[in-house]
C-alpha positions as CSV (number, residue, x, y, z in Angstrom):
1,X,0.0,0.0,0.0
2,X,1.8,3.6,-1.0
3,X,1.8,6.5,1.3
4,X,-0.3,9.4,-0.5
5,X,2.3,12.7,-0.2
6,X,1.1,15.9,0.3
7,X,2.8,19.2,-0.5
8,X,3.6,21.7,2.1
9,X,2.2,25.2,1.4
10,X,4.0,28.0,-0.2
11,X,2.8,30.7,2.2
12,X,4.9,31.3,5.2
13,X,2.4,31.6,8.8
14,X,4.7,32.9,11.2
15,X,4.3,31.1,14.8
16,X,0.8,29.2,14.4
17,X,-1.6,28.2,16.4
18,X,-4.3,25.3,15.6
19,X,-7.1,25.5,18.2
20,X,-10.1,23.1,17.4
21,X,-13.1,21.5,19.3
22,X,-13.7,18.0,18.2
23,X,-16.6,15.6,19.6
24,X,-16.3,12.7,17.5
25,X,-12.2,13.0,15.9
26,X,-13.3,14.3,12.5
27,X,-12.6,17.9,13.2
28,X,-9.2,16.3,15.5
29,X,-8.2,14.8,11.9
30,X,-8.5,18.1,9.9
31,X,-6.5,19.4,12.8
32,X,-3.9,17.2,12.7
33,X,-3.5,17.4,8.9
34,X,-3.4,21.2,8.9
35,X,-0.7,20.9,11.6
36,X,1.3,17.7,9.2
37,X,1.8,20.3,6.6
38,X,1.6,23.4,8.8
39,X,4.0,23.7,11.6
40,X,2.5,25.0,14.4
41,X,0.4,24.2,18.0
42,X,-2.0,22.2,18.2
43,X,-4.6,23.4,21.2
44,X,-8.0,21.5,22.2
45,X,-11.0,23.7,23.3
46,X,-12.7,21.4,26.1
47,X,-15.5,23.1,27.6
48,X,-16.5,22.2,31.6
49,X,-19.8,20.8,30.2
50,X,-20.4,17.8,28.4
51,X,-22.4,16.8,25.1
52,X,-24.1,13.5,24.7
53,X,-23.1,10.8,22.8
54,X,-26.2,10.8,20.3
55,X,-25.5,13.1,17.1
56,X,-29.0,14.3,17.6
57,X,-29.1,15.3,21.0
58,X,-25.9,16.6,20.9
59,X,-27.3,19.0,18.2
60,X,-30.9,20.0,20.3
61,X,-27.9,21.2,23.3
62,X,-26.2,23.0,20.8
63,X,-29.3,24.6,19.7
64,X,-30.6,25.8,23.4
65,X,-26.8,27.2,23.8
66,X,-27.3,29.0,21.1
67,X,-31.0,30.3,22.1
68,X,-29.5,31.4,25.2
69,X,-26.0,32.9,24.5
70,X,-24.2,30.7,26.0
71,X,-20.6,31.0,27.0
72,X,-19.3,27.4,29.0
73,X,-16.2,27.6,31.2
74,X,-13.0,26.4,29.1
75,X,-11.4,23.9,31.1
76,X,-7.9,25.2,30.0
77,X,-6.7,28.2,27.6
78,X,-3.7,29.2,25.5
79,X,-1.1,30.7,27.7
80,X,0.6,33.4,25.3
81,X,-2.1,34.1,22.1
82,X,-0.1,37.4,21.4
83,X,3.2,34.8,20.1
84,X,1.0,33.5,17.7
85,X,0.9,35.2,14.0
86,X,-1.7,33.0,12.6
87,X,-4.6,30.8,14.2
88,X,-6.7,28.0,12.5
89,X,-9.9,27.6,13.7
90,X,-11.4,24.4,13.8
91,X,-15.0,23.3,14.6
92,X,-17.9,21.3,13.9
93,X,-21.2,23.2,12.1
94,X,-23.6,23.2,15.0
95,X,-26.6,25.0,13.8
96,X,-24.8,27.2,11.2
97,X,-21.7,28.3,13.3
98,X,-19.7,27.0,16.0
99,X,-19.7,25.6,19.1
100,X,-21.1,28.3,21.6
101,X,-17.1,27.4,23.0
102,X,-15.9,29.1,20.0
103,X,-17.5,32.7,21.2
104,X,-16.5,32.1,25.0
105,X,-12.6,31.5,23.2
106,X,-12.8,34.4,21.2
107,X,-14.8,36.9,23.0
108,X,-11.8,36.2,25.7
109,X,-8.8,36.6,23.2
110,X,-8.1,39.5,21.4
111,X,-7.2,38.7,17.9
112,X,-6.3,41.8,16.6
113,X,-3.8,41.4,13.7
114,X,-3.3,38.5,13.2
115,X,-4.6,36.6,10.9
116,X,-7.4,34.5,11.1
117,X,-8.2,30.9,9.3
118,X,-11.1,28.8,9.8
119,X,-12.4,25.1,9.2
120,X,-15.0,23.0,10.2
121,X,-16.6,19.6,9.6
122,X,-20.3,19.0,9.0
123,X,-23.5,17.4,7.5
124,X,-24.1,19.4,5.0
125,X,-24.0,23.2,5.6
126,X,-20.1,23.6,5.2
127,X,-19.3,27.0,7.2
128,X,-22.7,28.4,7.1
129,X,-23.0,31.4,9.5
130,X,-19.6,31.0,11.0
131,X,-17.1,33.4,8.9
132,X,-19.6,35.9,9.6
133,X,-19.5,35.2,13.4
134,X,-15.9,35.1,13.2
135,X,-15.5,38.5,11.5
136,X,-17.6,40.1,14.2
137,X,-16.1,38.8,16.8
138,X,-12.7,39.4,15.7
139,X,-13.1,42.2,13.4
140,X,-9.2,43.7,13.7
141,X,-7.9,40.6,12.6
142,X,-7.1,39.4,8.4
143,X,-9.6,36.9,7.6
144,X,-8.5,33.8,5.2
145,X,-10.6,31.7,3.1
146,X,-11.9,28.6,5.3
147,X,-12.4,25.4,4.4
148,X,-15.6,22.8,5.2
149,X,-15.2,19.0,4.8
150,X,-17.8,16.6,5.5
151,X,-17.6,14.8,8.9
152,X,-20.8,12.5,9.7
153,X,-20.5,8.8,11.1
154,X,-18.4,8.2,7.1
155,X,-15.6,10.5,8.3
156,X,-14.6,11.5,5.5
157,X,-12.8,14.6,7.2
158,X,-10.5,11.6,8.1
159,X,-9.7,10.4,5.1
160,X,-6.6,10.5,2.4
161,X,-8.9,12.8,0.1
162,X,-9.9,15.0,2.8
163,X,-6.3,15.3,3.6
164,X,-5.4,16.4,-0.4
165,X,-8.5,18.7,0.0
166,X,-6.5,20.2,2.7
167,X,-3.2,20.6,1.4
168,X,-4.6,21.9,-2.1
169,X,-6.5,24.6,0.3
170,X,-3.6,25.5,2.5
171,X,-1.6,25.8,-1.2
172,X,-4.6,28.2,-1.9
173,X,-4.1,30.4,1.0
C-alpha cells in the first residue's frame, strides 16, 4: 500500500496556532493534517460541560446554547495568544456556526492582527454562518478563506482525500 504525499504550502504563517473543538475526531483529523503540513500548536477547546453521545441530542444542546447565549467555562486556555501570527480555527457546524465554545474563546482573546483561518466539519452546511460570526467577533484581525469537509459517522474529514483537499486549500491560501 503507498503513502499518499502531500505538499507543504508555499505561504509562510509565522508562529501558528491550531485551536479546534472536536466531539467525534473528524474535526481532530482536519486538525492534525493542517498541523502535518503546517508547523505550528495544536490546542483543544474542552468546555466544563459535556455533550451526549447521540449526534441528535448533541445538536438539540447546541441549539438551546445557542437560544441562550451561551458561554461554557473552558477547562484550560492558551497561555501566550499574542506569540501566535496565525490561528486556525477548527469546529464542527452546529446549527450554522460553531460551538457556543468558539465565542467564550474568542470573545476572551483578542485577535487583533493576526490573521485569522477557519475550518469545520459538518453534515451538509459547510461554514454556514460562521465566517460571519468570526468576523464580528474578531473584526481587527485578516480573515483567510476557510475550508468545510464533511464529517458524519463516514468521516470522510478523516480520510486521504480529505487530507489532499486540505493541502490543495492550504496551497490556496
Amino acid at each position: 500500500m503507498s503513502v499518499p504525499s502531500f505538499a507543504a504550502p508555499g505561504r509562510d504563517f509565522g508562529r501558528v496556532l491550531i485551536a479546534y473543538w472536536s466531539r467525534t475526531g473528524n474535526t481532530r483529523a482536519v486538525a492534525e493534517g493542517i498541523r502535518a503540513l503546517v508547523p505550528g500548536d495544536l490546542f483543544e477547546l474542552k468546555s466544563t460541560h459535556t455533550y451526549p453521545a447521540a449526534y441528535r441530542p448533541t445538536t438539540d444542546q447546541a441549539k438551546r446554547e445557542q437560544d441562550e447565549n451561551f458561554r461554557p467555562k473552558l477547562v484550560a486556555d492558551v497561555a501566550d495568544i499574542d506569540g501566535y501570527d496565525t490561528v486556525f480555527l477548527g469546529f464542527p457546524n452546529w446549527w450554522s456556526t460553531m460551538p457556543m465554545a468558539f465565542f467564550t474563546f474568542l470573545e476572551t482573546h483578542r485577535l487583533a492582527g493576526k490573521t485569522v483561518v477557519p475550518f469545520c466539519t459538518h453534515e451538509g452546511s459547510a461554514l454556514g454562518a460562521s465566517v460571519g460570526d468570526i468576523r464580528r467577533l474578531c473584526p481587527s484581525a485578516k480573515l483567510l478563506e476557510g475550508i468545510a469537509l464533511r464529517g458524519g459517522e463516514g468521516g470522510y474529514a478523516k480520510t486521504d482525500a480529505a487530507r489532499r483537499d486540505v493541502a490543495s486549500w492550504l496551497r490556496r491560501l
